[in-house]
MARDONU-649940 format. One record per residue (C-alpha): residue number from 1; x, y negated, z. Coordinates in nm, 2 decimals. Layout:
BEGIN
<zalum><seq>NUM</seq><c1>X</c1><c2>Y</c2><c3>Z</c3></zalum>
...
***
This chain:
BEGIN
<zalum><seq>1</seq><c1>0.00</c1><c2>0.00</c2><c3>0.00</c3></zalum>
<zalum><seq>2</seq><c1>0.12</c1><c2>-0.34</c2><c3>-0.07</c3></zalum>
<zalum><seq>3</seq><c1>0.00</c1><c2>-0.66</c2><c3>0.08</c3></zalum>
<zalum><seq>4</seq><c1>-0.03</c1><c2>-0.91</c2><c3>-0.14</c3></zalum>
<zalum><seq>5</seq><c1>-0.16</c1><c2>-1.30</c2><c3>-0.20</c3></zalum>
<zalum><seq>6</seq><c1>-0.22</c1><c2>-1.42</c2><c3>-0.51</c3></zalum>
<zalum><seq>7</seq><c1>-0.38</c1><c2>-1.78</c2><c3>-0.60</c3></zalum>
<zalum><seq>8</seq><c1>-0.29</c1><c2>-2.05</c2><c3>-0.87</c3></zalum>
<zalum><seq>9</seq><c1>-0.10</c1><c2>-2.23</c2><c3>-0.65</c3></zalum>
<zalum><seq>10</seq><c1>0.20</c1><c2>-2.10</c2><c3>-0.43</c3></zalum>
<zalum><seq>11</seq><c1>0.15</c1><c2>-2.33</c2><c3>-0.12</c3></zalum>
<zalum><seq>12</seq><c1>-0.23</c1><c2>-2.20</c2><c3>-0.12</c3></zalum>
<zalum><seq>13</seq><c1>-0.13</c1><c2>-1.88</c2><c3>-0.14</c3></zalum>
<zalum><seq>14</seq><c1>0.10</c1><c2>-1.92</c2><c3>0.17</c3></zalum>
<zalum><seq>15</seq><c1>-0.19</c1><c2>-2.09</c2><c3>0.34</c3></zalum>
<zalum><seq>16</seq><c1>-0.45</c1><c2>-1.78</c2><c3>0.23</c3></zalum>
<zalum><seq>17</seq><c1>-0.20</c1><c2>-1.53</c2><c3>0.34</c3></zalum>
<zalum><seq>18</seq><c1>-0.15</c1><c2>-1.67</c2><c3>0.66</c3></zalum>
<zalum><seq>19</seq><c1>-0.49</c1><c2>-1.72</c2><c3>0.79</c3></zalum>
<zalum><seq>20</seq><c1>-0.64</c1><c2>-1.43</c2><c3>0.65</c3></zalum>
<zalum><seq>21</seq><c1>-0.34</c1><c2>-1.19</c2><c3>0.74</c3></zalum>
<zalum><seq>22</seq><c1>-0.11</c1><c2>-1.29</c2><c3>0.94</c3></zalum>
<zalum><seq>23</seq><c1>0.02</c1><c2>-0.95</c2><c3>1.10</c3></zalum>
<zalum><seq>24</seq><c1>0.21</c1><c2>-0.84</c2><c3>0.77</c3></zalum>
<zalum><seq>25</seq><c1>0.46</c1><c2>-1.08</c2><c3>0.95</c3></zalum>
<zalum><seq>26</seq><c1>0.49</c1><c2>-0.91</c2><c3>1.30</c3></zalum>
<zalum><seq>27</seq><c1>0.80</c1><c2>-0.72</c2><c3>1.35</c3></zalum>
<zalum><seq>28</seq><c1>0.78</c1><c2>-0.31</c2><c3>1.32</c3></zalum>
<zalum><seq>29</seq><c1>0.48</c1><c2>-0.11</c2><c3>1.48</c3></zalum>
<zalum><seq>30</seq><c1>0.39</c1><c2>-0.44</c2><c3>1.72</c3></zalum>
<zalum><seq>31</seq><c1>0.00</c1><c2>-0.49</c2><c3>1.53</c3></zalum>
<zalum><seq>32</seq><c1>-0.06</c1><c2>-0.12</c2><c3>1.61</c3></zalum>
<zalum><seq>33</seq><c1>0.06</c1><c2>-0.16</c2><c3>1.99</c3></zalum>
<zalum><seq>34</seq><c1>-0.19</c1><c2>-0.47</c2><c3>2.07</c3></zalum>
<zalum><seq>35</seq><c1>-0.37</c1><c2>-0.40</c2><c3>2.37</c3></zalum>
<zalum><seq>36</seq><c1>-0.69</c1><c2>-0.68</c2><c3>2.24</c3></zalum>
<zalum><seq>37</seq><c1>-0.79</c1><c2>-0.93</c2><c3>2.02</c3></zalum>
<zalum><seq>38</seq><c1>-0.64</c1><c2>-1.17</c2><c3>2.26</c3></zalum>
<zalum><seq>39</seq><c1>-0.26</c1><c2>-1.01</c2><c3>2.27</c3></zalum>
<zalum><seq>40</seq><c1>-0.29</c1><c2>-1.04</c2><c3>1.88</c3></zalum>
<zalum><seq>41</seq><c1>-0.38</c1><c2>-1.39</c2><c3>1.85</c3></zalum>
<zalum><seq>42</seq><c1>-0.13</c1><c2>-1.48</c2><c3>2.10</c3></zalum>
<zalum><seq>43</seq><c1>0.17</c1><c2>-1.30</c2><c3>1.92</c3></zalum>
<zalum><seq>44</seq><c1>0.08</c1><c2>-1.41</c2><c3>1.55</c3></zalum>
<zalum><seq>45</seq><c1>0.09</c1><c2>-1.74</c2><c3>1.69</c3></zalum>
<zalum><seq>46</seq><c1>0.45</c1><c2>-1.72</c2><c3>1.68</c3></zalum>
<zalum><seq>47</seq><c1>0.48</c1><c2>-1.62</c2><c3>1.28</c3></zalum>
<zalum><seq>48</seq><c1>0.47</c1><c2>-1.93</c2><c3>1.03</c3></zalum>
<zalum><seq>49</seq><c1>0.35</c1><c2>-1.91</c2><c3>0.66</c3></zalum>
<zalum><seq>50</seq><c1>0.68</c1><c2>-1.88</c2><c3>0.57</c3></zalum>
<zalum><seq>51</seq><c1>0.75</c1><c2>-1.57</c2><c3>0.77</c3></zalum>
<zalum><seq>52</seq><c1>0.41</c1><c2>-1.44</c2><c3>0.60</c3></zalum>
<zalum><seq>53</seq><c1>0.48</c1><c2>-1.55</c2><c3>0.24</c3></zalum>
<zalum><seq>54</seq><c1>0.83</c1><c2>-1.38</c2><c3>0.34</c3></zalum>
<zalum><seq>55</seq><c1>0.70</c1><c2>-1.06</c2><c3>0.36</c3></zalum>
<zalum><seq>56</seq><c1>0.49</c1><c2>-0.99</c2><c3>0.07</c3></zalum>
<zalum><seq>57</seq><c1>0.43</c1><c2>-1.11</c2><c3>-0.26</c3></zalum>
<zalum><seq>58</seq><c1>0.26</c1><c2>-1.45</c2><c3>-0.27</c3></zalum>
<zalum><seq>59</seq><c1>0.18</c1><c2>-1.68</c2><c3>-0.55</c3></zalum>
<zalum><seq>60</seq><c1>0.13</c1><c2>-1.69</c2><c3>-0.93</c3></zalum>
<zalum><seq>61</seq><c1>0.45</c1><c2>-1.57</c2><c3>-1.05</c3></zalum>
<zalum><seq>62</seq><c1>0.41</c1><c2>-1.12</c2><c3>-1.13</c3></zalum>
<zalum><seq>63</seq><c1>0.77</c1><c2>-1.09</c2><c3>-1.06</c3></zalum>
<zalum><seq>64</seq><c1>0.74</c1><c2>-1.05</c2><c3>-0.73</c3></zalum>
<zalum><seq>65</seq><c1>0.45</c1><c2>-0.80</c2><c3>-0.76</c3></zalum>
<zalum><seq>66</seq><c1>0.60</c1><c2>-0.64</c2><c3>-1.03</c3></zalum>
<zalum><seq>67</seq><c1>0.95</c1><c2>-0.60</c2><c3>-0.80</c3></zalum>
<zalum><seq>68</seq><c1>0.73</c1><c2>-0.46</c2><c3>-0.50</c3></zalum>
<zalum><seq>69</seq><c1>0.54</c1><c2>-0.20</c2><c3>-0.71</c3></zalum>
<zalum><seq>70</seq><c1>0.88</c1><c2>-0.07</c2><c3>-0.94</c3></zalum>
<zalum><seq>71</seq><c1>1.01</c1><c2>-0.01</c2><c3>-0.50</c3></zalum>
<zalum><seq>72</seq><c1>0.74</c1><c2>0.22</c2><c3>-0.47</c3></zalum>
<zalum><seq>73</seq><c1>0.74</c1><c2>0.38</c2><c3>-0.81</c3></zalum>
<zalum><seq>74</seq><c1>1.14</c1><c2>0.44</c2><c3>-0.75</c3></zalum>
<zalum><seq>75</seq><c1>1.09</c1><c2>0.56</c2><c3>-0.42</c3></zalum>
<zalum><seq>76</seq><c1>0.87</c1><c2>0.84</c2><c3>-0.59</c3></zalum>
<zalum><seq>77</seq><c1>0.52</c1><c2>0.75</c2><c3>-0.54</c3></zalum>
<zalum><seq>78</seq><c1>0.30</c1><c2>0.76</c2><c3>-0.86</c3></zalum>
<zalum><seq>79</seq><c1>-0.03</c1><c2>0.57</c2><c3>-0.66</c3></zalum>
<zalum><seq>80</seq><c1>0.03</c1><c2>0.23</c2><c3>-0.48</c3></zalum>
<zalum><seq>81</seq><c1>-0.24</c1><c2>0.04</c2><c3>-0.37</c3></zalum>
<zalum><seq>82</seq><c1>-0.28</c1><c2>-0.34</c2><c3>-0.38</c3></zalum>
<zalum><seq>83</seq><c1>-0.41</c1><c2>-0.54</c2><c3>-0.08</c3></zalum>
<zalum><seq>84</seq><c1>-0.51</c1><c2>-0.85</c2><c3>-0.22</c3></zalum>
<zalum><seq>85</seq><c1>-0.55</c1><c2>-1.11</c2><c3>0.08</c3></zalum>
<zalum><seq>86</seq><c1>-0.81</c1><c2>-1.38</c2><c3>0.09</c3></zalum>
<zalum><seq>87</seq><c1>-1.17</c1><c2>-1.38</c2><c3>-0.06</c3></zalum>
<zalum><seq>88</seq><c1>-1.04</c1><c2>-1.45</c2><c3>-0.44</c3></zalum>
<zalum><seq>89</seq><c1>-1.08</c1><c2>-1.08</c2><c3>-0.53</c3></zalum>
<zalum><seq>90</seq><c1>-1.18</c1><c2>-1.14</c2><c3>-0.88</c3></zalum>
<zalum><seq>91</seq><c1>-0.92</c1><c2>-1.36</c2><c3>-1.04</c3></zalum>
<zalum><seq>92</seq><c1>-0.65</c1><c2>-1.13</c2><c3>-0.87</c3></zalum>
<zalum><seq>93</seq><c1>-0.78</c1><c2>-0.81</c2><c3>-1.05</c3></zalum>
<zalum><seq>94</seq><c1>-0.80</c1><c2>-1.06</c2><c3>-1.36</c3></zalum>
<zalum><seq>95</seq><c1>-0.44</c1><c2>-1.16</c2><c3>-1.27</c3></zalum>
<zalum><seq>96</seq><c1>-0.32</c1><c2>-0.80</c2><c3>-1.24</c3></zalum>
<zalum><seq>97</seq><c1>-0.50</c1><c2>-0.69</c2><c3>-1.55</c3></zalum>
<zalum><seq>98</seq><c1>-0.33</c1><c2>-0.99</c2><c3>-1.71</c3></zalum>
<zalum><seq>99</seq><c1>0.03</c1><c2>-1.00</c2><c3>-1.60</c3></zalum>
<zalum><seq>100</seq><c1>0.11</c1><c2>-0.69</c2><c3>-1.42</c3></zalum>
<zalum><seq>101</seq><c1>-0.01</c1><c2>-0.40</c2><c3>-1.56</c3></zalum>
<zalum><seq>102</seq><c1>0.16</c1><c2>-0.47</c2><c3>-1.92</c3></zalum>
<zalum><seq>103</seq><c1>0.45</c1><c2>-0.51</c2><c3>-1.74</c3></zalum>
<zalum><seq>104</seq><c1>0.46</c1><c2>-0.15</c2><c3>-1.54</c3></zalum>
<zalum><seq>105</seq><c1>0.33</c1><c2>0.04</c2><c3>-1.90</c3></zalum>
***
């Protein structure tokens, strides 16, 4: 599975990313060891939209997307899953089916 955030606009992206999913950020298994609600707002508190946009693919440029799938597909897996982040569902899949599919046939 990879997390990722598109949107026209890099900076929006970040902003998406980091509201909507901020624990891609958090450092090894800390989102699964969160006791409540309350312990995870407290610790994302501490991540920026930088850390987010660090961590996965963000923006309108397919490289990155295209980089994070070819990991996976090296790695040997012949399914990977996209996580698109934020409520623009719909011009994601038309960005995928636009520029990052051709570029993984």
């Amino acid at each position: 599975q990879v997390h990722v955030c598109w949107a026209e606009d890099a900076e929006e992206a970040k902003r998406t990313a980091y509201e909507w999913w901020p624990n891609t950020a958090l450092p090894g298994n800390l989102f699964v060891e969160l006791e409540s609600p309350k312990h995870f707002e407290a610790v994302t508190e501490l991540i920026s939209q930088d850390d987010v946009a660090g961590s996965i693919p963000t923006g309108p440029d397919p490289e990155p997307y295209i980089e994070a799938i070819r990991e996976y597909a090296e790695a040997g897996y012949d399914h990977v899953y996209l996580h698109q982040i934020g409520p623009d569902q719909q011009r994601f899949l038309e960005f995928a089916e636009r520029e990052i599919l051709p570029a993984l046939s």
